[in-house]
C-alpha positions in Angstrom: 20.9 -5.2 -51.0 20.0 -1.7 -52.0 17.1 0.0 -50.0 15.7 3.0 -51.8 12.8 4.5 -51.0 9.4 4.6 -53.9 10.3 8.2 -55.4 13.7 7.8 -56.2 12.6 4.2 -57.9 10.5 6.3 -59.8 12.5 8.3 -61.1 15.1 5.9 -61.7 12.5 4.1 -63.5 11.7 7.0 -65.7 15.2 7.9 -66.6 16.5 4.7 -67.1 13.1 3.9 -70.0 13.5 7.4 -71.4 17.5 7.8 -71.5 16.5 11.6 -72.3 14.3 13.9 -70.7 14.0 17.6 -72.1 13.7 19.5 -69.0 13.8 18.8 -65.1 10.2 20.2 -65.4 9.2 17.6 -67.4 10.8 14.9 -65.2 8.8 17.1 -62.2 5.7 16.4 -63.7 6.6 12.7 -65.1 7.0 11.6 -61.8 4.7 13.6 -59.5 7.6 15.5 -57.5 9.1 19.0 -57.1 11.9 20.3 -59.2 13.6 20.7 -55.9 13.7 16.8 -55.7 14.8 16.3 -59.3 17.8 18.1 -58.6 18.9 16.3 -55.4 17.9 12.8 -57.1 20.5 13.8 -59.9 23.0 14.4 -57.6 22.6 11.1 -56.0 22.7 9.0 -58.8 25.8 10.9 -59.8 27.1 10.0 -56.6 25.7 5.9 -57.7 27.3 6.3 -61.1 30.9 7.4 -60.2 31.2 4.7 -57.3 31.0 2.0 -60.4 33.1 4.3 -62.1 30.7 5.7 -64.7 30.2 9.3 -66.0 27.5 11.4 -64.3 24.3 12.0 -65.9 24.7 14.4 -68.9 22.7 18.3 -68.1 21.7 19.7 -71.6 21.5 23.2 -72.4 18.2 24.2 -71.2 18.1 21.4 -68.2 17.2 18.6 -70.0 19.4 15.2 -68.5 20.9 12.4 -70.6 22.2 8.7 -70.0 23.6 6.5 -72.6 22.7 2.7 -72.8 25.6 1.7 -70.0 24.4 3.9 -67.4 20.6 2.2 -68.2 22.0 -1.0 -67.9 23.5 -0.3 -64.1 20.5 1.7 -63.0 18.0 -1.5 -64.3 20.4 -3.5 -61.9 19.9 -1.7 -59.3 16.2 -1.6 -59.5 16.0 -5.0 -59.9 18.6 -5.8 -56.8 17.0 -3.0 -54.5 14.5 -3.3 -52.0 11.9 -0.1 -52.0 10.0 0.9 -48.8 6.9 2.7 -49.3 6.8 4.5 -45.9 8.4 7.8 -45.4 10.0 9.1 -42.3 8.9 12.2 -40.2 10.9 14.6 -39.1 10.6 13.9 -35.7 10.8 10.0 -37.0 14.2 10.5 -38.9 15.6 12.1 -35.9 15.1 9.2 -33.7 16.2 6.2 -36.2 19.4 9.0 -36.3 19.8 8.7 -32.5 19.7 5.0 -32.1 22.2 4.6 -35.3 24.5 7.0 -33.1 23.6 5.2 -29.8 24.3 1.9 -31.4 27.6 2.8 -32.5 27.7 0.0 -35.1 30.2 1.4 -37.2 31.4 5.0 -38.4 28.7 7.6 -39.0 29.7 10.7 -41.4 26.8 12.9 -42.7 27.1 11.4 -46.2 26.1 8.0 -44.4 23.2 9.5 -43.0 22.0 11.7 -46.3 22.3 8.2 -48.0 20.4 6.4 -45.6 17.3 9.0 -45.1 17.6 10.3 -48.5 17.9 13.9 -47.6 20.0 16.8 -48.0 23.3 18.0 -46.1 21.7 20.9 -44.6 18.4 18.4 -43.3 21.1 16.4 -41.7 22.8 18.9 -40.0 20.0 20.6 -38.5 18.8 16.8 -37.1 22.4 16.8 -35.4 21.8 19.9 -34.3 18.4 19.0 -33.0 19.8 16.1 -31.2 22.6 18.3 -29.7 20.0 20.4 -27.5 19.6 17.1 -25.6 22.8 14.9 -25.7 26.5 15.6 -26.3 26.9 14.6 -29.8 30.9 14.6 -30.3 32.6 13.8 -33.8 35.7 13.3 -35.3 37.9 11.3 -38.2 38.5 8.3 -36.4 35.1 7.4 -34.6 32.3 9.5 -36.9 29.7 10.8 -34.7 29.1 9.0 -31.8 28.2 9.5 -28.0 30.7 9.3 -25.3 29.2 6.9 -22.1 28.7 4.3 -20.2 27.6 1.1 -21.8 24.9 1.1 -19.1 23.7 4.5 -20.0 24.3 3.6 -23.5 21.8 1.0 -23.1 19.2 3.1 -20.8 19.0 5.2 -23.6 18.5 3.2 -26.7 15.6 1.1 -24.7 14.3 4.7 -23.9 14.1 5.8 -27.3 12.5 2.6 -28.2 9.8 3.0 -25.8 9.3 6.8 -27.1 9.2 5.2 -30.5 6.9 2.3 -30.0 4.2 4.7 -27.6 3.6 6.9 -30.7 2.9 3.4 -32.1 6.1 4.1 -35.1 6.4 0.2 -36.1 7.7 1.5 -39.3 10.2 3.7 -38.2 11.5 0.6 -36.3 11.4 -1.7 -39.3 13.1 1.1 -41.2 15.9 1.0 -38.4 16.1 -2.5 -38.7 16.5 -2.2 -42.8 19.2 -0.2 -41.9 21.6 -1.9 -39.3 20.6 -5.6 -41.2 18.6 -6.6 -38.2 16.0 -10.1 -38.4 12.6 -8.9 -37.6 11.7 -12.6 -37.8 13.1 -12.9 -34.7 11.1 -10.7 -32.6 8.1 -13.2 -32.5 10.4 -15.4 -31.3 11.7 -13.2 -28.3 8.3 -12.1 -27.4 7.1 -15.5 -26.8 10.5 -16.1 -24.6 9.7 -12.6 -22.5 5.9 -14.1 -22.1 7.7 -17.6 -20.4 9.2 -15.3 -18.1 5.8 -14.3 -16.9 4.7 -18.1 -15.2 8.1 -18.0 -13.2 7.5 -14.5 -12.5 3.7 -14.8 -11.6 2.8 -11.7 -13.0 1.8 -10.5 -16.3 3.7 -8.1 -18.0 1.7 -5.4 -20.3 1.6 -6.0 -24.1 3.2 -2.8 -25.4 6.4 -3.6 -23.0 6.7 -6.9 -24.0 7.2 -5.2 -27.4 9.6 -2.9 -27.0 11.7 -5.7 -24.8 11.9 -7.6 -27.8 13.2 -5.0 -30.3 15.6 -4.0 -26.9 17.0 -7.0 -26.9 17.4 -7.2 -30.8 19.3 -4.0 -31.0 21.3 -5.2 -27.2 22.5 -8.5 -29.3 24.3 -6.5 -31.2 26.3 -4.6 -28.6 26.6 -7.9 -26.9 28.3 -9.1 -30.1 30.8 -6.5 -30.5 32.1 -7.5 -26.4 30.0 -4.6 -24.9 28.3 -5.2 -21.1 27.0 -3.0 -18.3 28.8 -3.2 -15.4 27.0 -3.1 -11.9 28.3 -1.9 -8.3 27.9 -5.2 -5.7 24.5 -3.5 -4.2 22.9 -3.3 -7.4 23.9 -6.4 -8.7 22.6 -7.9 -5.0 19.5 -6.0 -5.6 18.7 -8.5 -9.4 20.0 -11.2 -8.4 17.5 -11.5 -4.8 14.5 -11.0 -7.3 12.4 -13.5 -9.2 13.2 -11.6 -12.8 17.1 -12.6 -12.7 15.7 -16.2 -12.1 13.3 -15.6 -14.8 16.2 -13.4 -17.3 18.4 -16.2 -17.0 16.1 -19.1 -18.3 15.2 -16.9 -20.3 18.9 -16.4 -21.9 18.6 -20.4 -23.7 15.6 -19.1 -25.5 17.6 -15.9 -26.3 20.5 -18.2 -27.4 18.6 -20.5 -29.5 16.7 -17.3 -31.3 20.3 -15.9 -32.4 22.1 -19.3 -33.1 24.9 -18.5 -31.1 25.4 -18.5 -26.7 24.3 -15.2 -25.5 26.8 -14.2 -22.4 26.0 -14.7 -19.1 26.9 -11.4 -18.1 23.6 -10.2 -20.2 20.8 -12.0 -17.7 21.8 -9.3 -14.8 20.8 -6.4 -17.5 17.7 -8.3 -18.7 16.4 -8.9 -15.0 17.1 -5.3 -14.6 14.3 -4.7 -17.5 11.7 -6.8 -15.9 11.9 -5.4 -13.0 11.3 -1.5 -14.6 8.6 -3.1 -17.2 4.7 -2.4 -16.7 3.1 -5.7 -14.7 -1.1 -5.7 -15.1 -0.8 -8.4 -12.8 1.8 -8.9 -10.1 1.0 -12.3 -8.2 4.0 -11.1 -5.6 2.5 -7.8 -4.7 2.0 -8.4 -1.6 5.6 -10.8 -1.0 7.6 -10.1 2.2 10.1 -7.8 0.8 7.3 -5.7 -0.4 4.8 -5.4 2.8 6.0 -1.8 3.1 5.1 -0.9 -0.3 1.6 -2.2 0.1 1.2 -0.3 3.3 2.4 3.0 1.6 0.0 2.4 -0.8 -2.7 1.8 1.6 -1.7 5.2 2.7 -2.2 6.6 -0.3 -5.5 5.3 -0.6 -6.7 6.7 2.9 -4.8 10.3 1.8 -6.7 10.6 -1.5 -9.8 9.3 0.0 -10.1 11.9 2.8 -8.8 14.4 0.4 -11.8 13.8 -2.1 -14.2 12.2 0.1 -14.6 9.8 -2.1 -14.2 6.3 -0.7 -13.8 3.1 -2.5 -15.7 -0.6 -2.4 -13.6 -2.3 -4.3 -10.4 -0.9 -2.5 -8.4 -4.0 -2.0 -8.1 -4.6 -5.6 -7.1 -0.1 -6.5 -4.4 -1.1 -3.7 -3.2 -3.7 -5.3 -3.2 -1.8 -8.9 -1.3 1.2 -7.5 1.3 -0.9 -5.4 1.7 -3.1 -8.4 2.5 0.2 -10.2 4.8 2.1 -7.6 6.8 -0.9 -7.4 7.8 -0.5 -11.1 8.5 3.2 -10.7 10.8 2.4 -7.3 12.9 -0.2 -9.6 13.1 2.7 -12.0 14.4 5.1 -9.8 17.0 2.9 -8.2 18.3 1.9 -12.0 17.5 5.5 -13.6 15.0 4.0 -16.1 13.1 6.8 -17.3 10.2 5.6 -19.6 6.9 8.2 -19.6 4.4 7.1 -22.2 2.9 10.1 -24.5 -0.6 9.4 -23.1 0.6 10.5 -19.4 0.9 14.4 -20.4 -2.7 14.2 -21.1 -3.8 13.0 -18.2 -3.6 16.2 -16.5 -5.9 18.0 -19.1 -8.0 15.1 -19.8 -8.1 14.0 -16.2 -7.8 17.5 -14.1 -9.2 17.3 -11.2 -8.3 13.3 -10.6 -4.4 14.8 -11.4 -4.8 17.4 -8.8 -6.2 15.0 -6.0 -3.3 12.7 -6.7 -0.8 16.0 -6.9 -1.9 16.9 -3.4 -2.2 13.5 -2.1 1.5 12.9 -3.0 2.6 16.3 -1.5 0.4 15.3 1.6 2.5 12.2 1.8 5.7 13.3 1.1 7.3 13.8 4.4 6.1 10.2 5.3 9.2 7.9 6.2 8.1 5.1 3.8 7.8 7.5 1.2 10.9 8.8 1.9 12.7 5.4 2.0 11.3 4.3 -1.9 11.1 7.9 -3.1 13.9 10.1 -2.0 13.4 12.2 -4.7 10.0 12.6 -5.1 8.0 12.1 -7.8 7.9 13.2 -11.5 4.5 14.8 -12.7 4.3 12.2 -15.4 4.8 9.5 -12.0 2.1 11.6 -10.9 -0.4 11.2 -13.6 0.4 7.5 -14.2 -1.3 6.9 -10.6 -3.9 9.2 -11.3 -5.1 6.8 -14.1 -5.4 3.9 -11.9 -7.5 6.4 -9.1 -9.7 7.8 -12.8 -10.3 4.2 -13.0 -11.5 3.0 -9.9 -13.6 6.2 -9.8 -15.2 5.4 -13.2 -16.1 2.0 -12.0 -17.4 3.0 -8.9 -19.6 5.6 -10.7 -20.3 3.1 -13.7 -21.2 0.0 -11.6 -24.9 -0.9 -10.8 -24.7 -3.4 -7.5 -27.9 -6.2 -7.7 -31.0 -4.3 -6.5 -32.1 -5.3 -3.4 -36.0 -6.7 -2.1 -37.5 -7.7 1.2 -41.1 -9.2 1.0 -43.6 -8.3 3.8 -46.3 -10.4 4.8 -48.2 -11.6 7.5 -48.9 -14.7 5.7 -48.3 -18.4 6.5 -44.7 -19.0 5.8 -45.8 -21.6 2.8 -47.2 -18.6 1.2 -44.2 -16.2 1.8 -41.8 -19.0 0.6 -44.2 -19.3 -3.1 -44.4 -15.9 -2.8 -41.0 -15.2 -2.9 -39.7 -18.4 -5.3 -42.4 -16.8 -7.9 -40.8 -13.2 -7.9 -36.9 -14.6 -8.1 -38.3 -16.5 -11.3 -39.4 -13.3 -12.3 -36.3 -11.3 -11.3 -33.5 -13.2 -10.8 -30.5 -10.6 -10.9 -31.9 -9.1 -7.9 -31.3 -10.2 -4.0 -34.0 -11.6 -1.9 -32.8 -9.6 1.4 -35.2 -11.8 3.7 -39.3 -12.0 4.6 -40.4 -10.0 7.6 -43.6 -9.5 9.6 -45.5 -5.8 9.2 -44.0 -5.7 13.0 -40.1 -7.0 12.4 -39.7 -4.6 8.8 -39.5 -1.6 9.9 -36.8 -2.0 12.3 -34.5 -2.9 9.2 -31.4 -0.6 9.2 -30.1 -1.8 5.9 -30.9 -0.2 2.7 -33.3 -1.9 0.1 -34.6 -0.6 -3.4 -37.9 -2.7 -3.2 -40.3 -3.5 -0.6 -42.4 -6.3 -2.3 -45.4 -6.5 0.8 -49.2 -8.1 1.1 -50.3 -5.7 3.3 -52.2 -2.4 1.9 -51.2 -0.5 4.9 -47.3 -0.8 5.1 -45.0 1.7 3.6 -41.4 0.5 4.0 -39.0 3.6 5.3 -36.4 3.1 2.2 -37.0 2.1 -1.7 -40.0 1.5 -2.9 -43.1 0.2 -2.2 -44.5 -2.9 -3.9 -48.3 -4.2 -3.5 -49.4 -7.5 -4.6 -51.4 -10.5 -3.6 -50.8 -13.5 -1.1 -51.2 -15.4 -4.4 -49.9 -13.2 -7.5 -51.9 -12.4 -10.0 -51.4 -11.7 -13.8 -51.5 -8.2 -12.9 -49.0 -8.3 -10.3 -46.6 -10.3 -12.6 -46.7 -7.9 -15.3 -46.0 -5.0 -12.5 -43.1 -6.6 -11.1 -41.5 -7.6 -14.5 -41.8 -4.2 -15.3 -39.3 -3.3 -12.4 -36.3 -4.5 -14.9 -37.7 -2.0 -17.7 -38.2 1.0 -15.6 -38.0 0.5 -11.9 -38.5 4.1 -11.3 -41.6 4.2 -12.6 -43.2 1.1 -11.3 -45.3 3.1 -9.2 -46.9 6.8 -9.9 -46.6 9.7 -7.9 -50.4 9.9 -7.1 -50.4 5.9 -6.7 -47.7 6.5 -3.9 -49.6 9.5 -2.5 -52.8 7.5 -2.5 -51.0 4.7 -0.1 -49.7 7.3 2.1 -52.7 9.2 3.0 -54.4 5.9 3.3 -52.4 4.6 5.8 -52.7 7.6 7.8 -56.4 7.8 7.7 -56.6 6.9 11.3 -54.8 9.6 12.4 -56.4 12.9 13.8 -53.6 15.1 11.5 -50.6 13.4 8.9 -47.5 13.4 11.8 -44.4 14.7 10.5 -42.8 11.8 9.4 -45.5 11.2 6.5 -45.2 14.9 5.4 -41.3 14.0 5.4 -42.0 11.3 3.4 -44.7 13.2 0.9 -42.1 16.1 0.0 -39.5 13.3 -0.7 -42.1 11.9 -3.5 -41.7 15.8 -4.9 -38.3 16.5 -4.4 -36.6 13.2 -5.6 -38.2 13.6 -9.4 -37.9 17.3 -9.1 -34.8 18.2 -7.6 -33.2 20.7 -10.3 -29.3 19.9 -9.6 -27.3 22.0 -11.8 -23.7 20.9 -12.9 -21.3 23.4 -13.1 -17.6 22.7 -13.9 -16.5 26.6 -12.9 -17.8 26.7 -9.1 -16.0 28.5 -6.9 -16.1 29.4 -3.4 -17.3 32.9 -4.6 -20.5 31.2 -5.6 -21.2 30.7 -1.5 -20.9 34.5 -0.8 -24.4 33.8 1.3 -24.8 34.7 4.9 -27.2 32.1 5.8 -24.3 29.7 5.1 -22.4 31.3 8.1 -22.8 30.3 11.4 -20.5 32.0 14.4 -21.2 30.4 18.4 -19.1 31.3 21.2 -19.5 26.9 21.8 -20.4 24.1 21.0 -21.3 21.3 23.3 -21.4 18.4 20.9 -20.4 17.0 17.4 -24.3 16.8 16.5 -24.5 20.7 17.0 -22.6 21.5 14.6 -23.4 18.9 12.1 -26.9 20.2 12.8 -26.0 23.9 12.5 -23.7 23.6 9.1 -26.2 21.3 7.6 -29.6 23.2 7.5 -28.8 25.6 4.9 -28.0 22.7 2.6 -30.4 20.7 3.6 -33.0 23.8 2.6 -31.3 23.7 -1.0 -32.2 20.3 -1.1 -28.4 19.5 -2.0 -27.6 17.1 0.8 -30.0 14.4 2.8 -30.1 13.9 6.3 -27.9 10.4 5.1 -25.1 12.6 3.8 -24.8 14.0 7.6 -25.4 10.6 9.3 -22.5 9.6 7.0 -19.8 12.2 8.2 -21.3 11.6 11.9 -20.3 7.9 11.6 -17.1 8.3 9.4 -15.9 10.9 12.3 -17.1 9.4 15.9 -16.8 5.4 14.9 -13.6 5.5 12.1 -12.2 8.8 13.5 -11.9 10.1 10.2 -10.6 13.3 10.4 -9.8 15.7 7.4 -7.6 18.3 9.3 -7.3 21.3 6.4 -5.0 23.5 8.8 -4.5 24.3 12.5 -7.6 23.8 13.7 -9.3 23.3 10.5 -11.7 20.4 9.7 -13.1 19.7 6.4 -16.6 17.5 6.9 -17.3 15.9 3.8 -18.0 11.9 2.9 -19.1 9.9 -0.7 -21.4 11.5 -2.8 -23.2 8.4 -2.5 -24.7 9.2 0.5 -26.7 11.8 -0.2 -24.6 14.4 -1.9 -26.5 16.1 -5.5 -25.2 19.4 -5.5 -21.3 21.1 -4.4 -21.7 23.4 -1.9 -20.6 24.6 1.6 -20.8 26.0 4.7 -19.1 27.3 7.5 -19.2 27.4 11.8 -16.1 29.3 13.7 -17.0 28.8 17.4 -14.6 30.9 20.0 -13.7 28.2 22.2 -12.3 25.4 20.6 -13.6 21.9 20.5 -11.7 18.7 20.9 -12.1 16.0 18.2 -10.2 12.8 18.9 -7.6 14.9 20.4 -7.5 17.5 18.0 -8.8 21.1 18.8 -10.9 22.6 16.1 -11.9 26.3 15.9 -13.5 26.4 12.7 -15.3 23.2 10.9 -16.1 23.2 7.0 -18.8 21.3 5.6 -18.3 20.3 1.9 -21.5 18.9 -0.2 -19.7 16.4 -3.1 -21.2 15.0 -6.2 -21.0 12.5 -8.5 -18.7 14.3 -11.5 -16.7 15.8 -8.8 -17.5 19.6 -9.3 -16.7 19.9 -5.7 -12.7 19.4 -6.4 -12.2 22.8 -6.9 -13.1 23.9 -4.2 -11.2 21.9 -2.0 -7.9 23.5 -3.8 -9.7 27.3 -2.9 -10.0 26.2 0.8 -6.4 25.8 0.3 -5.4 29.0 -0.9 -8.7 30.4 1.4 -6.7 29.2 4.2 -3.4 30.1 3.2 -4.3 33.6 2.8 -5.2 36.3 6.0 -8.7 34.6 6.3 -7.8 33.1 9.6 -5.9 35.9 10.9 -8.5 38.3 10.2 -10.8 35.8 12.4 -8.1 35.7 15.0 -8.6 39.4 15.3 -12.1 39.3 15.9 -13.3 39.7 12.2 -16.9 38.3 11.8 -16.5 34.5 9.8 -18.6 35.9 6.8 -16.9 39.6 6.5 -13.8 37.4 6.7 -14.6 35.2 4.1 -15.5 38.3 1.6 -12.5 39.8 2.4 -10.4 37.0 1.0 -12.9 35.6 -1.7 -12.9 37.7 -4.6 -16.4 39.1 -5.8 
């Protein structure tokens, strides 16, 4: 069957009705093309015409074109035989369905084959060759056409590597245009999609969609090497390394289906190269992640975890399941390494624009780990950026999440009432509010010793403030009034109560007092400063933007921790970019999980989750003379680092670097003052 694309039918169409046109203008404008492609369609249906032995098309004086009756007839034939595709190739497009007809080596390839087959001209085909050149060594001669000289292995890499190029810049067509082209059954991809999805219940994982794709057309386009007597061959280690997996178990079952798909027995031979594949495919799910011969992957992983979270000071709920992602993930890329698979989807080179300061985290988290031994032992050679920004995705994610998710507000009543009324009490409000968590009923005397966090106090008594969330006032018994308040949490819960309500329950309860104690003005200025904090995102701050003395601090010693979380914190404090929670934080992460963030030679970076208390990026600094020991480690100078939530503070940690990699810490060696140091190597 001929496949010719729409144009040429047109014109074919309009030549064959007509017999005569007066001028290749005329057929320009007949069919809605260039003069340029009137003249190369003439040539090709002379070409057509004298391989049925016919004269070529007659050129009148003045450029008209002529056909008698005969040459109608044959081109009517071939309309009516031919099979027109409506979608044209790109260049980029052409030059990959040109690589895989090369790859595939199905039979002889001369450039008249290929000008034919894309419907282009000589000089289009020889600059696609010489295209494909700057990458591979295209070779040519008489007896083989073009072809490539390797491996059947590597010949094989490569055409599933195109492939996957092919099908992430979603170019079904160009596929189906392939498959016009070499006589494959597209039919039968449906078929071997469904067989690659039984693989998945012996594997126990689940393999992504877009691989289970381009598996299938693989395999297609592998049949037909298969056919023609061509198979990889393996050394014993690698063919050891399949066969002790799952996926050869799974690739072999899954050769019957193959075999009953083509109508014909598929070698054995071919379920060692198909395990190979499904071990280097993209698993969402891997059931086995955390198998015995892959405990050392999962602890590298964990690694990687603890590396990116001290690096960003951002630390994860949900970390169990980003461990499990990312090991899921690196095992893929290890399998790939070992069988030189290299498939990096479009989508990856963006992440590093799209994603910067995620990327950079991960970039430095990798080159942190690097001269670990387990990282060593999966990933000699290290790993690609496009490796790089395929495991900043999954940290993007789990970042996203944690910033995205709302957890169940939580609410303690507290009443002095009989417990019958608590209990009514409190089986009233869940009717009212039943996505939130009832934390427990306490006494006035038992509440305020809570040391958990809550976002509602929901209390009976007119004098009690709780110390976190907010205060709620209702009745032993609640009335309409107090209904409607408490209903109103869901709508707006910051608003539930006014600022002047909540001033008025303050000053009440201190009414007995001679003069409001510090606590209560504490807790006054936090009814201002949580609604009118002015916290100003800036994606361009810089380490410049802390030239500030006050943000200095130089002591000859320090005699504890506390000090100098209480010296390096008071500035920002002042700001009103950090809470006294955000300090309490790095105290714990530090004494109690020995969390240390050592930036250099006794160099610690203080920093926790934004989530504690963090608004606003921002630092500040304290060199003391004589060193202090932290968990073994002495520390000269110690680095507080405010986060927040869209991670402005990123940059900064990558200026500490270069901060510290510059003279800043000689010039404080030789007796430099912190701040004039800091000046020095911070440019104004």
């Amino acid at each position: 069957m001929l496949h010719l694309d729409t144009n040429y039918c047109l014109f074919l169409k309009i030549l064959s009705e007509r017999l005569e046109i007066s001028s290749i203008t005329a057929m320009a404008n007949a069919a809605g093309l260039s003069r340029r492609m009137i003249y190369y369609y003439t040539e090709k249906l002379d070409t057509m015409l004298r391989h049925v032995k016919l004269p070529p098309v007659y050129r009148k004086t003045g450029g008209g074109l002529v056909i008698n009756t005969e040459q109608a007839d044959q081109i009517k034939d071939w309309l009516a035989e031919s099979e027109t595709h409506q979608y044209t190739l790109k260049t980029s497009e052409r030059r990959q369905v040109l690589e895989l007809l090369i790859l595939l080596e199905l039979r002889k390839w001369f450039l008249r084959d290929f000008m034919e087959i894309f419907d282009v001209s000589r000089n289009t085909i020889v600059k696609d060759i010489a295209s494909l050149k700057e990458s591979r060594e295209v070779l040519s001669n008489k007896a083989r056409g073009y072809f490539l000289d390797m491996s059947e292995r590597e010949r094989r890499t490569q055409i599933y590597q195109v492939i996957h190029r092919m099908g992430e810049g979603g170019q079904e067509q160009t596929f189906a245009f392939l498959a016009r082209v070499v006589a494959l059954d597209c039919a039968q991809l449906a078929d071997l999609e469904a067989a690659l999805r039984q693989t998945e219940q012996i594997l126990n994982k689940e393999i992504s969609g877009n691989d289970v794709k381009r598996l299938a057309q693989a395999i297609l386009l592998f049949a037909r090497r298969s056919d023609a007597g061509k198979h990889p061959e393996w050394q014993i280690s690698e063919r050891i390394v399949i066969m002790e997996r799952l996926e050869y178990r799974a690739a072999d079952t899954m050769l019957n289906v193959v075999s009953q798909v083509f109508q014909q027995p598929v070698p054995q031979e071919e379920a060692l190269y198909y395990g190979m594949l499904l071990l280097c495919v993209e698993k969402n799910v891997d059931g086995h992640f955390k198998s015995s011969p892959f405990e050392e992957l999962v602890q590298l992983t964990e690694t990687m975890v603890t590396i990116f979270e001290q690096i960003s000071g951002i630390y994860f709920k949900l970390r169990y399941r980003l461990v499990e992602n990312i090991q899921t993930h690196i095992k893929v890329i290890h399998y790939r390494h070992v069988f030189q698979i290299k498939i990096h989807p479009p989508v990856l080179h963006e992440v590093s624009k799209q994603y910067q300061k995620v990327f950079r985290l991960t970039e430095k988290m990798v080159q942190t780990l690097s001269p670990n031994w387990l990282f060593q032992k999966y990933f000699a050679h290290g790993l690609t950026k496009q490796e790089i920004a395929g495991i900043a995705l999954f940290f993007e994610e789990a970042i996203v999440k944690e910033q995205s998710k709302k957890a169940p507000a939580k609410w303690i009543i507290v009443s002095d009432y009989a417990d019958v009324l608590n209990s009514l009490l409190a089986t009233q409000i869940k009717q009212l509010l039943p996505e939130m968590v009832l934390e427990g009923i306490f006494s006035t005397g038992m509440a305020p010793f809570l040391n958990q966090k809550i976002n509602f106090c929901v209390t009976t008594d007119m004098q009690y403030i709780h110390t976190t969330g907010q205060t709620i006032y209702v009745g032993a018994v609640l009335s309409e009034e107090d209904k409607r308040r408490l209903f109103n949490i869901k709508k707006s819960p910051d608003k539930v109560m006014g600022r002047r309500d909540k001033l008025r329950k303050l000053l009440y309860n201190s009414s007995s007092n001679g003069a409001p104690d510090e606590r209560l003005l504490d807790q006054v200025e936090l009814l201002y400063t949580d609604e009118d904090r002015a916290v100003v995102h800036s994606d361009l701050v810089t380490l410049a933007d802390f030239r500030k003395e006050e943000l200095f601090f130089e002591e000859e010693q320090v005699e504890s921790l506390t000090d100098v979380l209480s010296l390096l914190a008071k500035p920002l404090l002042d700001r009103k970019w950090i809470r006294t929670e955000y300090m309490e934080q790095i105290a714990h992460d530090v004494m109690e999980d020995k969390r240390l963030m050592i930036l250099f030679q006794g160099v610690i970076l203080l920093h926790t989750d934004y989530r504690n208390g963090s608004f606003q990026p921002g630092i500040s600094m304290l060199h003391v003379k004589e060193p202090f020991c932290i968990h073994g480690e002495s520390v000269n100078l110690f680095i507080l680092l405010a986060t927040e939530e869209k991670m402005t503070h990123v940059p900064l940690l990558f200026e500490l670097d270069v901060l510290l990699n510059s003279s800043f810490l000689a010039n404080l060696e030789n007796g430099v003052k912190l701040f004039e140091a800091f000046q020095m190597s911070v440019g104004r």
